[in-house]
PLY file of the C-alpha trace (Angstrom):
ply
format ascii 1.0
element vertex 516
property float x
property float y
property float z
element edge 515
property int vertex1
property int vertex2
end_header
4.28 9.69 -5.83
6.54 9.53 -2.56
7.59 6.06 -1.07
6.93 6.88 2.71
8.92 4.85 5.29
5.78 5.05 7.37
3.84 3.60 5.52
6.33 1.40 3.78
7.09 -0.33 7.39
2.93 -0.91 7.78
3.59 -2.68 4.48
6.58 -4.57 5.62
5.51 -5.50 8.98
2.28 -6.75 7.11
4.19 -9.02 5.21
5.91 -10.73 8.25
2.21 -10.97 9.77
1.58 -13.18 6.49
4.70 -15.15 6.54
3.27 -16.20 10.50
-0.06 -16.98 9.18
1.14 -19.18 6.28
3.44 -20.83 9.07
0.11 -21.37 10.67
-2.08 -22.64 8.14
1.03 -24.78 7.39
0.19 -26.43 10.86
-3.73 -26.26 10.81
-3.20 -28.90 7.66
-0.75 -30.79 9.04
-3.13 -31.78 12.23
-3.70 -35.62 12.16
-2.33 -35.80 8.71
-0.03 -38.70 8.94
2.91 -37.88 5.92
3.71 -34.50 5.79
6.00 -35.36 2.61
2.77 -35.68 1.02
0.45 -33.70 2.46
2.48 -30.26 3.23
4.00 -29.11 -0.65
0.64 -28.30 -2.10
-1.86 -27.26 0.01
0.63 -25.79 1.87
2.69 -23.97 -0.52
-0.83 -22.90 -1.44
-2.18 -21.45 1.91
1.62 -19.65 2.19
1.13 -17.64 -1.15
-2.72 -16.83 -0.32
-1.58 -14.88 3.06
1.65 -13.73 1.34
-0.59 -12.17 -1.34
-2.55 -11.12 1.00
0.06 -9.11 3.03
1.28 -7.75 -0.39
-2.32 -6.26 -1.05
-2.15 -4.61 2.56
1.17 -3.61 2.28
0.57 -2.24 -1.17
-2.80 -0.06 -0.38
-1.22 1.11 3.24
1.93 2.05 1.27
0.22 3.89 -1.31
1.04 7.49 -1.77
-1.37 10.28 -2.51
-1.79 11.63 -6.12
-1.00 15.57 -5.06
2.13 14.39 -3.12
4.72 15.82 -5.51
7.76 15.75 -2.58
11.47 14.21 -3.79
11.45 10.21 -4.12
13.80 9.21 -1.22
16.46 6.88 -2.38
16.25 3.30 -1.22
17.86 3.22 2.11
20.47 0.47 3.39
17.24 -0.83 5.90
15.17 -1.53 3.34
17.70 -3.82 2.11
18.14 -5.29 5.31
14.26 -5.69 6.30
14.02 -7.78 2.71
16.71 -10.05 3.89
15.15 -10.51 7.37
11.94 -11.24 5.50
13.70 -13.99 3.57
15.44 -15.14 6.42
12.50 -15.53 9.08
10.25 -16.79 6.15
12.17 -19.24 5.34
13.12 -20.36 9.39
10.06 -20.43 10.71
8.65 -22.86 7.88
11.69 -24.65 8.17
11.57 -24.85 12.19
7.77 -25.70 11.90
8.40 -28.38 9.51
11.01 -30.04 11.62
9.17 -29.91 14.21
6.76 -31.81 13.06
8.89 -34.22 11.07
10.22 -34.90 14.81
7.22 -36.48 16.10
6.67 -38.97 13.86
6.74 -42.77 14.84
8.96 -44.09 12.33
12.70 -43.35 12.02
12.46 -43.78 7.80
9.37 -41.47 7.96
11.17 -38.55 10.06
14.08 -38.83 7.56
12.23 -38.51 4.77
9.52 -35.87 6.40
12.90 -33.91 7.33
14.49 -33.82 4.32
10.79 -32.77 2.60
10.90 -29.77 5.20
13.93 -28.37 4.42
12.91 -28.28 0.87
9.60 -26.19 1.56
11.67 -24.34 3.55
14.09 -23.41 0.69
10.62 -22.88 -1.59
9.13 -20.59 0.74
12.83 -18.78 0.88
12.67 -18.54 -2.70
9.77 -17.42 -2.50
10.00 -14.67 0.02
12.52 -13.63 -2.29
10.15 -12.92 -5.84
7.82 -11.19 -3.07
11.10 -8.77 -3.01
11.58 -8.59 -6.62
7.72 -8.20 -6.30
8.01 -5.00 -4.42
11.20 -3.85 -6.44
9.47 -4.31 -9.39
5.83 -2.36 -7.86
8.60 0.39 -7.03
9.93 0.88 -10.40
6.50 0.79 -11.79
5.70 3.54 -9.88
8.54 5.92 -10.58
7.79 5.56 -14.26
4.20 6.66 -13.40
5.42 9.41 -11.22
7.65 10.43 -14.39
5.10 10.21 -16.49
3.04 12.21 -14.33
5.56 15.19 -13.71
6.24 15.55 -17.43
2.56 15.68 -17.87
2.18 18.52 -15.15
5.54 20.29 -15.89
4.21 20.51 -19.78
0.55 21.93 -18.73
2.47 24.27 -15.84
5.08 25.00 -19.02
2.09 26.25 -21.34
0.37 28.10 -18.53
3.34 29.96 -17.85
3.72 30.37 -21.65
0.05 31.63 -22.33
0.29 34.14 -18.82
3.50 35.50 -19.70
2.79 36.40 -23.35
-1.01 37.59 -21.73
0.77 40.18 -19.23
2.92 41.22 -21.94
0.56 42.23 -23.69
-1.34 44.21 -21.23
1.69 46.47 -21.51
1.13 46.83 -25.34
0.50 50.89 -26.26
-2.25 49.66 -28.31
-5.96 49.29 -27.10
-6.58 46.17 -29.36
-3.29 43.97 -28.10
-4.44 44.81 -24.35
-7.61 43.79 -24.86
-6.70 40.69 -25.87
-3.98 40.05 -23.17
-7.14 40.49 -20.80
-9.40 37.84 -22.95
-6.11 35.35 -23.00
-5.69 35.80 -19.17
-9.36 35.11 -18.42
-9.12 31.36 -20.57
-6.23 30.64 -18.81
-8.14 31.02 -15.60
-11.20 29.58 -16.84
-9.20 26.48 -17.17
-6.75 26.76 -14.28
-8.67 27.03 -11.49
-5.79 27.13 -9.30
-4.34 30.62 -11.39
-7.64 32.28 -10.78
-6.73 34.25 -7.60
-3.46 35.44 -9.11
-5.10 35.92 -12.78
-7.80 38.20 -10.58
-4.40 40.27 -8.84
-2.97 40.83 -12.17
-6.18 42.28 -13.73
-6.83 44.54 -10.76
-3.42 45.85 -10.65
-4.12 46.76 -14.07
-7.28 48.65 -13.07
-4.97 50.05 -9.92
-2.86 51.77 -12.51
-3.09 55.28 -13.44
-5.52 55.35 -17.00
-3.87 56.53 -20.28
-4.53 59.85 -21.01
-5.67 60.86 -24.71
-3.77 62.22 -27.02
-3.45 65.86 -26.85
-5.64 67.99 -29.83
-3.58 70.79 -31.44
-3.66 74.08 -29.43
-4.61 72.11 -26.10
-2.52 73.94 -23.01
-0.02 71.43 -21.58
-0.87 72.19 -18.30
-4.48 71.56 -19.09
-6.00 68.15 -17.24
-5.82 65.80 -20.30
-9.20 63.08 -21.05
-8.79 59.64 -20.89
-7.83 57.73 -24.11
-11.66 56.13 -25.15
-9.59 53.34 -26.29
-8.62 53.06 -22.45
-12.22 53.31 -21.23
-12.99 50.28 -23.44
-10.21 48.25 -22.02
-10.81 49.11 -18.14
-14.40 48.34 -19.50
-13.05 44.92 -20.19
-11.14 43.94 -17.48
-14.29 45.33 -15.21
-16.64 43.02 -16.73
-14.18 40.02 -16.64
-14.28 40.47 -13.00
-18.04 41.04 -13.03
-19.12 38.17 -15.00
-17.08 35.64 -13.05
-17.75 36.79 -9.88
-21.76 36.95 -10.28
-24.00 34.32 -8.99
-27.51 35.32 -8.83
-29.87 33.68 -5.98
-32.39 32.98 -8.33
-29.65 30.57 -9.63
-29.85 27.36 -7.46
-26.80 25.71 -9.03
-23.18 27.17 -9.42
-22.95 28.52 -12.54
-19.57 27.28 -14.78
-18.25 30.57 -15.10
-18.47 31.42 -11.53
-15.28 31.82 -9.40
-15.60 31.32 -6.58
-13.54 32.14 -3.32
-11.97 35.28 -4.81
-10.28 38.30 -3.00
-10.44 41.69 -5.16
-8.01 44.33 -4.09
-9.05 47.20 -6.25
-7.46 49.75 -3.49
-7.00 53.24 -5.46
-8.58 52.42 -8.56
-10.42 54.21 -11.01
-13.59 52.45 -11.66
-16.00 53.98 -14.34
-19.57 52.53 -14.21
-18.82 49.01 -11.92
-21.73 46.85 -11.87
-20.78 44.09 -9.34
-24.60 43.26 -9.24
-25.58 40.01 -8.01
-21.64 39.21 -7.38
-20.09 37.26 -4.52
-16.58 37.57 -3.39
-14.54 36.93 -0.65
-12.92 39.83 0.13
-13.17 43.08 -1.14
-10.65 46.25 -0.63
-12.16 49.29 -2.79
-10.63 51.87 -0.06
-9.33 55.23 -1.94
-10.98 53.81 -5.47
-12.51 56.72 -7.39
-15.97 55.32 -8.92
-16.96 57.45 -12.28
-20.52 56.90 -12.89
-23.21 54.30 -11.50
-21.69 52.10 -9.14
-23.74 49.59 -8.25
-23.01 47.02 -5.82
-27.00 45.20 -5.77
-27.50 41.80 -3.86
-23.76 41.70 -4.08
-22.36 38.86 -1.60
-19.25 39.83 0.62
-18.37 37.06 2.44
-15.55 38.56 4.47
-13.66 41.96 4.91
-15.15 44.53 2.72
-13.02 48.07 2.72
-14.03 51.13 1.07
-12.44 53.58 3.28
-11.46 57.12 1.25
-13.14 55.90 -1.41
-15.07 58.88 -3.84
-18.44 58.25 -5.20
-18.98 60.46 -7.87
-21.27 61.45 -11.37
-19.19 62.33 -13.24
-18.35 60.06 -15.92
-15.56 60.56 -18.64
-18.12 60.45 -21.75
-19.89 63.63 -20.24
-22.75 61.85 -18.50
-23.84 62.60 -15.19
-26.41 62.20 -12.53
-25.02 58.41 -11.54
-25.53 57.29 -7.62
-24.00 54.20 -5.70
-26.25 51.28 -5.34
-25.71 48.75 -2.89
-29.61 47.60 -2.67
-30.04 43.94 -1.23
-26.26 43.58 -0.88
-25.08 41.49 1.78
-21.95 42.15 3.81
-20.73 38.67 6.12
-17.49 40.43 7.02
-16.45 43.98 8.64
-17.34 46.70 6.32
-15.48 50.03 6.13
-16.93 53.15 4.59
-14.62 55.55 7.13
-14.02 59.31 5.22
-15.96 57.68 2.20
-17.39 60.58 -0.33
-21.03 60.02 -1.94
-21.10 62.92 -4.32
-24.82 61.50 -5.62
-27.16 59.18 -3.87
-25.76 56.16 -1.82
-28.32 53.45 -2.18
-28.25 50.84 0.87
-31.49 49.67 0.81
-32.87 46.62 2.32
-28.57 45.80 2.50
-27.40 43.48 5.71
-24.44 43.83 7.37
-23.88 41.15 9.52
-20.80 42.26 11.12
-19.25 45.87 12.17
-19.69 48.31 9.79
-18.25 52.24 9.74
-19.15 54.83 8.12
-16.96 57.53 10.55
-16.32 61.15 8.81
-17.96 59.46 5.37
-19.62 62.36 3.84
-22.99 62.16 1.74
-23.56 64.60 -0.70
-26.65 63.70 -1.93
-29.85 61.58 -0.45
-28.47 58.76 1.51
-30.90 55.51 1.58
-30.62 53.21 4.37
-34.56 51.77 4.21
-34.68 48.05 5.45
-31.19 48.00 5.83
-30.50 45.46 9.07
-27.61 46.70 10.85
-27.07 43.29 12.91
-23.31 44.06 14.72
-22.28 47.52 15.23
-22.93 50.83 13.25
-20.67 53.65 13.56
-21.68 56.87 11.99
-19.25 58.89 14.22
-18.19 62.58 12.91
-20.53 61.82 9.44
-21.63 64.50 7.59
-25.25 64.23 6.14
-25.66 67.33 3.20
-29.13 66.12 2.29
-31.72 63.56 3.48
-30.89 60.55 5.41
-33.67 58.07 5.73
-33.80 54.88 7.82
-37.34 53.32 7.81
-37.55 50.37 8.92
-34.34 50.04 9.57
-33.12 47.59 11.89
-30.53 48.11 14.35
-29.11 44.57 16.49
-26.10 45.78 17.72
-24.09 48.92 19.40
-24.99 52.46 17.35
-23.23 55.85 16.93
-24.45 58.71 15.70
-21.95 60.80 17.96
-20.86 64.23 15.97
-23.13 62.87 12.97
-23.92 66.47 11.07
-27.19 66.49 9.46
-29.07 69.32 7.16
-31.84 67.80 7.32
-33.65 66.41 10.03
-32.87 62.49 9.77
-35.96 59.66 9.25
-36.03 56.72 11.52
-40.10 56.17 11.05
-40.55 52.47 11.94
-37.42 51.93 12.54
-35.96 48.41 15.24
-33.64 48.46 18.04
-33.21 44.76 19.97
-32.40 45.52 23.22
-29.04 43.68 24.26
-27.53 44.50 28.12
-24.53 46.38 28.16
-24.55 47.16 24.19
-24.15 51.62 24.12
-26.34 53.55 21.65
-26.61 56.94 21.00
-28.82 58.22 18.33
-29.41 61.99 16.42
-30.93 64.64 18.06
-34.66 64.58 18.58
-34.91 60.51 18.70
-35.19 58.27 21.00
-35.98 54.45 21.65
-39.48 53.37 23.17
-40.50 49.80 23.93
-43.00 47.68 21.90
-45.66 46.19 22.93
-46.49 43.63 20.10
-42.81 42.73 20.16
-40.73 41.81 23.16
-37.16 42.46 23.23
-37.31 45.05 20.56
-37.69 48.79 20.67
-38.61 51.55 18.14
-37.48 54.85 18.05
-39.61 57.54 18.00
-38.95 61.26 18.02
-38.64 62.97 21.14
-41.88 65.01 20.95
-42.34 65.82 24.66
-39.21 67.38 24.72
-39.95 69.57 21.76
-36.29 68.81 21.23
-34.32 70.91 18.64
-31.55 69.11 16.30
-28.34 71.44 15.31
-28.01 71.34 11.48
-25.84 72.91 8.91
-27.79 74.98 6.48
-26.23 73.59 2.82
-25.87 77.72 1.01
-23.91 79.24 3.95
-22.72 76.45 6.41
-24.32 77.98 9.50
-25.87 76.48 11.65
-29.77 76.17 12.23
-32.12 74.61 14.58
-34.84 72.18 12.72
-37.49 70.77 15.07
-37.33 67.06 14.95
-41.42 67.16 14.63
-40.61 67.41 10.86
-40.17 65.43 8.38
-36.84 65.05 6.23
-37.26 68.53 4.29
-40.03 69.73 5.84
-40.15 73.03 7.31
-39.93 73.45 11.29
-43.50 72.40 12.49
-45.42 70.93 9.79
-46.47 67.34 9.20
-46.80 65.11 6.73
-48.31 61.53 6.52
-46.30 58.69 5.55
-48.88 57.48 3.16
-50.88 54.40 3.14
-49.81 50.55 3.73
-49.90 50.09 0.26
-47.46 52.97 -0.46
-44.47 51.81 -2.78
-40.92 52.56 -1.08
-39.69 54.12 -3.53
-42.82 56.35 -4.22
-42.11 57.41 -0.55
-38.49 58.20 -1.05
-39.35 60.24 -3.82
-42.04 62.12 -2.26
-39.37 63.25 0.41
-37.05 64.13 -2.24
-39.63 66.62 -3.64
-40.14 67.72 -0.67
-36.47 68.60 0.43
-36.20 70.14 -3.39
-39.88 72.17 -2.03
-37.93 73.24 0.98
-34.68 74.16 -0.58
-36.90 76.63 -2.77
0 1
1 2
2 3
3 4
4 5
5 6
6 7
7 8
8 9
9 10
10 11
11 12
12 13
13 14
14 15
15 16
16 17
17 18
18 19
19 20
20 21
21 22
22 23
23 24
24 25
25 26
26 27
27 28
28 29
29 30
30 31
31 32
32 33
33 34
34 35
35 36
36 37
37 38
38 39
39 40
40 41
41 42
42 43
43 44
44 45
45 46
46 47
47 48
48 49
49 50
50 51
51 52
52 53
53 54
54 55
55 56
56 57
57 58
58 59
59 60
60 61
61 62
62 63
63 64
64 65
65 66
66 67
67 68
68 69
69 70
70 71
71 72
72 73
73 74
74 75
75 76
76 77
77 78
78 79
79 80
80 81
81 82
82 83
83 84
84 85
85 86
86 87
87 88
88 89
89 90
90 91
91 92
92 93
93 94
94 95
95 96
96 97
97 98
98 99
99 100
100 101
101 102
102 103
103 104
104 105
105 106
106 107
107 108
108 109
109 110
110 111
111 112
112 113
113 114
114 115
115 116
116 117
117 118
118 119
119 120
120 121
121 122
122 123
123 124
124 125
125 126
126 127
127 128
128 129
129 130
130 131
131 132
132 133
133 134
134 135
135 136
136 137
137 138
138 139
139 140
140 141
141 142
142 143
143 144
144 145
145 146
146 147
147 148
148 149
149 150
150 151
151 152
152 153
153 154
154 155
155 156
156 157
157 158
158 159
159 160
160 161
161 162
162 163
163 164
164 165
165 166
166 167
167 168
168 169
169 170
170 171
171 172
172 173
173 174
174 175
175 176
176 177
177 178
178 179
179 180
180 181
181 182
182 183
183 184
184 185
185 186
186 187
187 188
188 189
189 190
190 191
191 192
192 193
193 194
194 195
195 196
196 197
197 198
198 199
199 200
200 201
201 202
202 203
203 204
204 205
205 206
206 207
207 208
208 209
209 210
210 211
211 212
212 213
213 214
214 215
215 216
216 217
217 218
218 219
219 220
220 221
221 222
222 223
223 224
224 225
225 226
226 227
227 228
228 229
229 230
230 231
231 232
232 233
233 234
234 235
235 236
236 237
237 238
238 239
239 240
240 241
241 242
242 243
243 244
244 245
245 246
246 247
247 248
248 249
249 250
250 251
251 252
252 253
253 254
254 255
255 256
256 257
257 258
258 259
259 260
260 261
261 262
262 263
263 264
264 265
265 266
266 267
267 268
268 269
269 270
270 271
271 272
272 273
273 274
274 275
275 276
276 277
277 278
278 279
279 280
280 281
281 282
282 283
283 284
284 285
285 286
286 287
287 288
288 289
289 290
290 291
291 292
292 293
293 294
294 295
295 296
296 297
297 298
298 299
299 300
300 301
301 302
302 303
303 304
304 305
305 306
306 307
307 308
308 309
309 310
310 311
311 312
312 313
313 314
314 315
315 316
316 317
317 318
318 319
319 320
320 321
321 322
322 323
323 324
324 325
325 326
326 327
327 328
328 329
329 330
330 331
331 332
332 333
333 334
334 335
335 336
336 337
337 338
338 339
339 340
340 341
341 342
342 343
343 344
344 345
345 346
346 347
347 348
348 349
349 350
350 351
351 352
352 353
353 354
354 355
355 356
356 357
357 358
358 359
359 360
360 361
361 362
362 363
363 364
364 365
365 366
366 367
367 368
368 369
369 370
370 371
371 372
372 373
373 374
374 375
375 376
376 377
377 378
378 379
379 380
380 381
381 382
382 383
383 384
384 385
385 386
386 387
387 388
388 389
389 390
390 391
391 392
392 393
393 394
394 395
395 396
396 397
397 398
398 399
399 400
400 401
401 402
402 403
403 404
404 405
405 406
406 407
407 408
408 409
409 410
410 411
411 412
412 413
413 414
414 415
415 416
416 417
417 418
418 419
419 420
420 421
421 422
422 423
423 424
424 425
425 426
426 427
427 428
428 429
429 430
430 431
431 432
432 433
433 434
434 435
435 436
436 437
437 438
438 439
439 440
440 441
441 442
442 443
443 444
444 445
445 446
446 447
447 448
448 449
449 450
450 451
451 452
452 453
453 454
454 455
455 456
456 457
457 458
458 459
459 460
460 461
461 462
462 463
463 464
464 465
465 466
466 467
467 468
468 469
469 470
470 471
471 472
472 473
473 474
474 475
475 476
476 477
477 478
478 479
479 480
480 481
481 482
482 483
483 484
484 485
485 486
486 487
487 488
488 489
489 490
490 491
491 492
492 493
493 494
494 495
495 496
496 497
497 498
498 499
499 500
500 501
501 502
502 503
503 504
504 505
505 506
506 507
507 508
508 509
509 510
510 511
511 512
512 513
513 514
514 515
C-alpha cells in the first residue's frame, strides 16, 4: 500500500479547493445578513467542514493505492510537512481576510468592532481546524501502514508455506524411492491447484523431471553389463504420474461450455528431449508446446488437442515400442488444432501418424520428417503454409479432402506409394507458390469460385519416381493408381455413404495386397 506523491498532491490540492469553497459558502450566507457575529459561527463553521470533508473524501479515494502495489512506503518528505502548514495557513487567512472584509462594511463603528473581533475567532477555528484535518490525514496514514503490515505478514506467511510445501515437494522428487517421488509430484500439483500464480513454474519443474534420463532397473543376476538395461516399472509408474498431472490439468473438452476447476490455463510445456511412454494430451489446450527431440513409447495421441501458439516437435521419434512389451501404437493428432507455427522438421513416425480432420492455422513443416507407416492427413485444413520439403513417405500418404489455403511444398517429397489427394481444396491466392507430387495437378471448380481441386495429371500419363520399400530402388508408379494399387488399375472410392475410416482401411489392405 504505497503513498504516491501523485496522487497525494490531487489529494492535497483538493483540500485547498475545499478550504476556497467553504470561504465561499462563508460569503453566500453572509449576503444581506445584517450581524455576522451571529449569523457566520454556525452555519458557517458548518458549510466549512461539509466541503472540508468533502475534499478529504476526494483526496482520500484519488490518493488511494492499489491492493497489488507491494513497492517500499516512501518516508514522509520535508514538503509534505510544509504543504500541511500552507494548508493551515491559507485556511485560516482567507476566512480571516473574508471575514474582515465583511466586518468592514458595516454601518456602525460598535458593530465592525465586534463583527471583527468575531472574525478573527472563526478564523482561529477554521485554523484549528485545518489543523485536525492534518492529524486527520496523519492518522488515515498510520492506519494504513498497519494494514499494509498486516497485509505483508499475511502474504510473506502464505509465500513462506509455499516455499515450504515446493521445496520439501522437489526434494522429494529426488528420493531413490518410487513411492516418495510420487508423492513429491501429488504435493507439487496441490500447491499449484491453489497457487495459481506457481502453476507455470510447478508445470517447468514436472517436465524437467520427465526431461531427465528414466531410472534404469535393477540389473538380474547373470545380466551382461554392457547389455541395454529396462526401465525401473516403478519409474514407468511415476513418469505415468507426472504425465497425467499434466494431462488432466491441461484438458478442456469442447463439449464442456464452462472452464472446468481443474483446468490451467495459459500454460507453456517444454517437454524438449523427453521420454514420453503412452501421452494422451487428448482434448488438452496449451499455450505453447516444445516436444522437439522427445522420444514417444507407445500411443501418442494428441486428439482435438488445442495449441494456441508455437508448437515444436522437430527430431522428435514416434515409435511402438513400449517398455511393457506392447507394440503396434501410432500418433494421433485427429481434430487437433494448431493456432501457432507448428514444426514437425526430421520428425520420425515409426507407426501411423494420425492428422485427421487437424487445422493448422499457421505455418506448419514437416521438412525431411520421415513416415514409416500410413500417414493420415484426411480433412486436415492446411490454412498458412505447408512444407513437406525433402519428406520421405515409406507407405501410404492420403489427403482427401484435404484443404490447402496457403503456399505448398512437396519439393524432394519421396513417396513409395503413389500419394491420394481425391477431393482434395486449393484457394487460389496471387502470388502464393505451390508445387505438388508428381502426377497432380490443380484444376478449377466450377460449383466453387476461388477454389481449385487437384486432380491427377491423366493426359500426361505422367509417371511419379518412388522408392520401392525391400531394396530402395527406384520405380516408376503411374499416378492413374490408387495408393497401393498396381500401375494401371482402378479402384472406386466407394459410395457417399462410405465411412472414412472404412476407406482408409480398404487402402491399407490394399497396399498390404500389393506388397504381397
Amino acid at each position: 500500500m504505497r503513498w504516491h506523491p501523485r496522487r497525494g498532491t490531487i489529494g492535497v490540492s483538493s483540500l485547498v479547493a475545499a478550504g476556497v469553497v467553504a470561504t465561499a459558502a462563508l460569503v453566500a450566507s453572509r449576503a444581506g445578513a445584517p450581524d455576522v457575529a451571529a449569523y457566520v459561527p454556525l452555519p458557517g463553521l458548518l458549510a466549512l467542514v461539509a466541503a472540508v470533508l468533502a475534499g478529504v473524501g476526494a483526496g482520500l479515494t484519488l490518493a488511494r493505492p492499489r491492493r497489488d502495489d507491494r513497492a517500499a512506503l516512501r518516508v514522509l518528505s520535508w514538503w509534505w510537512v510544509l504543504a500541511g502548514v500552507v494548508l493551515i495557513v491559507v485556511s485560516m487567512w482567507s476566512a480571516t481576510a473574508v471575514l474582515l472584509f465583511l466586518a468592514d462594511t458595516a454601518p456602525d463603528a460598535s458593530k465592525r468592532v465586534e463583527m471583527r473581533l468575531d472574525a478573527v475567532k472563526t478564523g482561529l477555528t477554521v485554523g484549528a481546524g485545518a489543523v485536525g484535518l492534518v492529524a486527520l490525514l496523519l492518522g488515515v496514514r498510520r492506519q494504513w501502514l498497519g494494514e499494509r503490515t498486516q497485509a505483508y505478514q499475511e502474504y510473506d506467511a502464505g509465500e513462506r508455506r509455499v516455499t515450504e510445501l515446493y521445496t520439501k515437494a522437489t526434494d522429494q522428487l529426488g528420493h531413490d524411492k518410487a513411492a516418495v517421488r510420487l508423492a513429491g509430484l501429488h504435493a507439487l500439483e496441490r500447491v499449484a491447484q491453489d497457487n495459481p500464480e506457481h502453476r507455470q513454474t510447478i508445470v517447468d519443474v514436472i517436465c524437467a523431471y520427465l526431461r531427465m534420463p528414466p531410472v534404469p532397473a535393477a540389473p538380474e543376476e547373470g545380466e551382461s553389463t554392457g547389455q541395454e538395461k529396462a526401465v525401473d516399472p516403478q519409474e514407468l509408474q511415476v513418469r505415468a504420474t507426472a504425465q497425467g498431472i499434466l494431462r488432466n490439468h491441461l484438458r478442456w473438452s469442447r463439449s464442456e461450455p464452462v472452464r472446468p476447476v481443474t483446468f490451467w490455463p495459459d500454460i507453456d510445456l517444454d517437454l524438449t528431449g523427453a521420454w514420453l511412454v503412452k501421452p494422451a494430451f487428448v482434448d488438452c489446450r496449451m499455450r505453447e508446446a516444445r516436444f522437439g527431440g522427445v522420444r514417444f513409447e507407445g500411443f501418442a495421441r494428441f486428439d482435438r488437442a488445442i495449441f494456441e501458439g508455437v508448437a515444436v516437435f522437430g527430431g522428435t521419434v514416434f515409435t511402438g515400442r513400449a517398455a511393457w512389451g506392447e507394440a503396434n501404437y501410432k500418433a494421433g493428432f485427429e481434430g487437433a488444432v494448431f493456432r501457432g507455427d507448428v514444426m514437425f522438421r526430421e520428425a520420425v513416425f515409426a507407426l501411423r501418424a494420425d492428422f485427421r480432420e487437424v487445422t493448422f492455422e499457421r505455418t506448419v513443416l514437416f521438412s525431411r520428417a520421415v513416415f514409416k507407416d500410413r500417414a493420415l492427413f484426411r480433412t486436415t485444413t492446411f490454412a498458412g503454409d505447408v512444407l513437406f520439403g525433402d519428406a520421405v513417405f515409406e507407405n501410404e500418404a492420403v489427403f482427401r479432402q484435404a484443404a490447402f489455403e496457403g503456399g505448398t511444398s512437396f519439393a524432394e517429397a519421396v513417396f513409395t506409394t503413389a500419394p491420394a489427394f481425391w477431393e482434395a481444396t486449393v484457394r487460389e491466392a496471387p502470388g502464393v507458390r505451390r508445387s505438388w507430387p508428381t502426377g497432380w495437378r490443380e484444376a478449377t471448380r466450377d460449383d466453387s469460385p476461388g477454389t481449385t481441386r487437384l486432380v491427377r495429371d491423366d493426359d500426361s500419363g505422367a509417371a511419379s519416381l518412388v522408392r520401392d520399400n525391400g531394396s530402395g530402388a527406384a520405380r516408376p508408379v503411374r499416378e492413374d493408381s490408387r495408393p497401393g494399387e498396381p500401375a494401371g488399375t482402378r479402384t472406386g472410392d466407394g459410395g457417399p455413404g462410405a465411412g472414412r475410416a472404412q476407406a482408409d482401411d480398404q487402402d491399407a489392405g490394399r497396399a498390404r495386397g500389393a506388397g504381397s
